[in-house]
N, C-alpha and C positions, 0 to 999 in steps of 0.2 A: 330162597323163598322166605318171605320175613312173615312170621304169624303175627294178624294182627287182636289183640284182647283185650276186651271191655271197649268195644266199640258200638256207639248210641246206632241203637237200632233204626234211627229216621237220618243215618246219612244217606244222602245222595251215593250214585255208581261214582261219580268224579270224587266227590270230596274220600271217599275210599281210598281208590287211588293214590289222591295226595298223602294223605294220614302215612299207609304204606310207603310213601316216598320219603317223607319225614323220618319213620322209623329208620327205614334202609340206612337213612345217612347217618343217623343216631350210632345205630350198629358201627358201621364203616367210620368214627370220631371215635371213636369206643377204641378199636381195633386200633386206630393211628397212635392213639395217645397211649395206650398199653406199649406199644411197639417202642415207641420215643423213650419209657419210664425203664425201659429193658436195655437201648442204646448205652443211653447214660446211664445206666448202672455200669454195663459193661465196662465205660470210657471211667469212671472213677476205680474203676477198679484196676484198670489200666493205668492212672494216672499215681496210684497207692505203691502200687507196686513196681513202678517206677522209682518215684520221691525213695520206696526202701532202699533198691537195688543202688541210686547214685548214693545214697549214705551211705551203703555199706562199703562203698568205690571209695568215695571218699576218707571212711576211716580207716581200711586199710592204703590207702595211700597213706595218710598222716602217719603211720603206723611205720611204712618202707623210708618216706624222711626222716624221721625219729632215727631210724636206726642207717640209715647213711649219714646221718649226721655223726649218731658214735663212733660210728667207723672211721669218718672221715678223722675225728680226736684223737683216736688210736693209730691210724697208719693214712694220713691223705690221697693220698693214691687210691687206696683200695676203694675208700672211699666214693672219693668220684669215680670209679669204674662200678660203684655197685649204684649208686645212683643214674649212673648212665644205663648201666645195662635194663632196668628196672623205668627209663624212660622218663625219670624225673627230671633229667639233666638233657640239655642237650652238648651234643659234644662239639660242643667250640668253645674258643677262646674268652667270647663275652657273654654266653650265658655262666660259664663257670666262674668268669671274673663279677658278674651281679650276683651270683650265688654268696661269693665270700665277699663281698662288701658288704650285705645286710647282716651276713656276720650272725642269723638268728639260729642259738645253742652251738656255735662256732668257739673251740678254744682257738686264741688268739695267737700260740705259739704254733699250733698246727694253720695258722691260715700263712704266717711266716714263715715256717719249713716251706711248704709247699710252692712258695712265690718266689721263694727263693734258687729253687731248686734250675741246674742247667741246663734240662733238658730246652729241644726248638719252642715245644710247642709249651709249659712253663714259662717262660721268659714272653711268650704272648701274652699268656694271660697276666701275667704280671703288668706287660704296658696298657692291655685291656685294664685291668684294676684299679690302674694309676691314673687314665681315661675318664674313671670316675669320679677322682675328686675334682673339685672346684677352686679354685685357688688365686680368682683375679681378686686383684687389690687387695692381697692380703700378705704383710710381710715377713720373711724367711722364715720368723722362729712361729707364726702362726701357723704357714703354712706346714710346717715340722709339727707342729702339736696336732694339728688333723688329721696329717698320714702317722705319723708314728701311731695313735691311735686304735688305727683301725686293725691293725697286727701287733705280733712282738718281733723284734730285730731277733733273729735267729742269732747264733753265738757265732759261724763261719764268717771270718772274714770276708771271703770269694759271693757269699750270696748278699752282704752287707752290700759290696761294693756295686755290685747291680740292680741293688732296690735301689739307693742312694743317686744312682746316674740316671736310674728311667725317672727317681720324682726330680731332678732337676730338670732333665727337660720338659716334663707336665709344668714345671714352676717358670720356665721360660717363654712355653706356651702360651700360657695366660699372662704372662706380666712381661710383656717383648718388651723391652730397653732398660732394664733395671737393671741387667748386666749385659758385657758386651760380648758376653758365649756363655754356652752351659757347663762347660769348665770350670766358670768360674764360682757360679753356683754351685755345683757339685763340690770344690773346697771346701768353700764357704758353711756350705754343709755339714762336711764330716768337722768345720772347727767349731761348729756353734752345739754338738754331737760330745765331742771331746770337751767343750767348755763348760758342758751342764756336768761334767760328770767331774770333773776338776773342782768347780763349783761348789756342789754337792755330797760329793762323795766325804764323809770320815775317816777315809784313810789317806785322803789327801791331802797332807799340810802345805803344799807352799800353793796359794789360793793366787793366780795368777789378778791382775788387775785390769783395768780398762784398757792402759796405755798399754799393757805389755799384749792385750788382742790385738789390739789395731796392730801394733808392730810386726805381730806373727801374721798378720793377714796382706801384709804392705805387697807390693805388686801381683798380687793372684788376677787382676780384672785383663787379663791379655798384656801382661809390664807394667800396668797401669795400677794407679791407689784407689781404692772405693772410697766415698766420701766419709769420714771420719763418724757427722751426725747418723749417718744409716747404722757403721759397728757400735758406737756407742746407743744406741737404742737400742740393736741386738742384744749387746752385752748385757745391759739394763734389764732387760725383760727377762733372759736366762738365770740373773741374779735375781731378781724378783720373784719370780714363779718359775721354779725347775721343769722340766717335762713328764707329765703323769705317765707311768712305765701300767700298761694293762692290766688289771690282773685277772688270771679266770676265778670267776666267780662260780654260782653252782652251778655252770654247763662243765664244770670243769670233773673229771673223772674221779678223779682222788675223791670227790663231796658224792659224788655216785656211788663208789664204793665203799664210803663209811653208811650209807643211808637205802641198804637196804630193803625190797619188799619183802623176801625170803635167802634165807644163805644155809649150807650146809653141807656134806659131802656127797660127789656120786663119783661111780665109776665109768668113765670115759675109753672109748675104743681108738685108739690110732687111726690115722688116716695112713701115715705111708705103712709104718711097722705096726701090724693088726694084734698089738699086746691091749689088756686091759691094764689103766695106771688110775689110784686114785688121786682125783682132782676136788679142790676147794669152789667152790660153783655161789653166783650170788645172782640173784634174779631181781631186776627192778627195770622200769616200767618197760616191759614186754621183751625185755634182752637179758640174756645168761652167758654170764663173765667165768671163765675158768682160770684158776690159778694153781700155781705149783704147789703153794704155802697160807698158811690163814695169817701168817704175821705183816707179811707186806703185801704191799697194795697199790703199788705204785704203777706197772703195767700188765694188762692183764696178757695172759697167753694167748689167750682166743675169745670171741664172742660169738655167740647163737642167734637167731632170730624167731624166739617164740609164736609158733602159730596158734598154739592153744594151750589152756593150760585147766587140769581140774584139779580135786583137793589134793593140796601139799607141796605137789611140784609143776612145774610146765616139763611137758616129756616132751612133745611132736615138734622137731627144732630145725631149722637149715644152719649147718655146720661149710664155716668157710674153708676149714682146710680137710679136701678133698670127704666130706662126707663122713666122717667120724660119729659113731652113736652115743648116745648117753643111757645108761642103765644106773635106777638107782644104790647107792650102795646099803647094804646091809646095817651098815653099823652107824647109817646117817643120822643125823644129831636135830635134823630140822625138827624145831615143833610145829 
């Protein structure tokens, strides 16, 4: 029943009526638009607490790469098993091979151990990776400075010899009749490999010459000569500009662990044998490094995955080997 007030005392019964119809609906627009003003509060507030939740998704994610990425610096393997399991990776051949071709905070010796390494499924990704470069119309000692590039030659001969054979045939692939197998590209390879470093090297005095390449390169094409003007332009370009050998920069560990957020000592629990042993501990950006020694610094023992941290130290940690605790020690030194 809608009361109607301050109504002129000479309306008609009808025009009443209306008046009261008018109101009703007034009420009942009232009512809707209240209702709509309380929806969409709802839905912003829905929408708020959303936008948090994917950011907070989001930086801990960045947070689980960051730290499979160290890992991966540290031991590759482990690496991509923490990143797989953690569902950042998928587990094939050519997501892992697009992983380490962008290479981003990738040490470039650990992207070489690993591709080089003989396992079945290794040796995929490796031709997956090699899949990736691009290499038409571009000649041998280019095509050498792109891949060498992208990794470092690990020091094993055995895994040399398998990186060096999967990029000839990617180099054969793209430039079909430049040679007359991948054989011989593959030679050709390891001589223009050995020529920069003959070349180059300071400790190498007897600097081999143009003629004496061609000569050592004489029948590799199937018994056959390669054209003379192709090794000498090889040679030429090798002589000219060496091949830039990677170097890690600050993704690289050692620059991690002179550049500390916090460093100092605690006491660490064993994983298999449940002694306590004091350990050297360095904490920077959300990972805790333990070492046996503060003087060297070259590999660490282990690494943490800090989930949180308040004043002084990060305590609340996931420990790779088998669950090991950290208690701080007594006599720690952090300021």
């Amino acid at each position: 029943m809608v009361l109607i007030t301050d109504v002129p005392s000479d309306l008609t019964a009808e025009e009443r009526q209306e008046l009261e119809h008018i109101q009703r609906r007034k009420q009942e627009l009232l009512a809707d638009i209240q209702r709509l003003k309380d929806e969409i509060a709802e839905v912003t507030n829905e929408i708020e607490n959303l936008g948090s939740t994917e950011e907070r998704k989001n930086m801990q994610k960045n947070k689980q790469v960051a730290m499979g990425r160290k890992k991966f610096n540290m031991d590759p393997k482990k690496g991509i098993q923490f990143l797989i399991e953690n569902e950042l990776l998928k587990h094939t051949c050519e997501d892992i091979a697009q992983f380490l071709y962008k290479g981003e905070g990738l040490n470039k010796t650990a992207i070489g151990d690993y591709l080089g390494e003989r396992d079945d499924f290794n040796i995929q990704v490796l031709h997956a990776f090699v899949e990736l470069h691009e290499f038409m119309d571009l000649n041998l000692v280019q095509a050498l400075r792109q891949f060498l590039w992208s990794f470092r030659l690990p020091g094993e001969a055995q895994k040399i010899d398998r990186m060096m054979e999967a990029f000839a045939q990617r180099y054969c692939q793209c430039n079909p009749g430049v040679f007359q197998s991948t054989d011989t590209c593959y030679v050709l390879s390891f001589a223009i490999i050995m020529l920069n470093t003959s070349l180059h090297n300071p400790n190498v005095k007897d600097k081999p010459g143009v003629d004496r390449f061609i000569a050592m390169n004489r029948g590799i094409n199937d018994g056959g000569d390669l054209p003379e003007d192709l090794l000498r332009n090889l040679y030429d370009s090798i002589k000219n500009e060496p091949f830039k050998i990677p170097e890690d920069d600050g993704n690289d560990l050692t620059h991690t662990f002179f550049n500390p957020d916090r460093e100092g000592w605690l006491l660490k629990l064993g994983g298999r044998v449940k002694t306590w042993k004091r350990r050297w501990f360095i904490l920077t950006d959300n990972c805790l490094y333990y070492f046996e020694y503060t003087t060297v610094r070259g590999l660490a023992s282990g690494v943490y995955n800090c989930l949180c941290t308040y004043e002084g130290w990060a305590t609340q940690c996931i420990s790779e080997d088998h669950g090991g605790t950290l208690s701080p020690a007594r006599e720690s030194n952090v300021d």
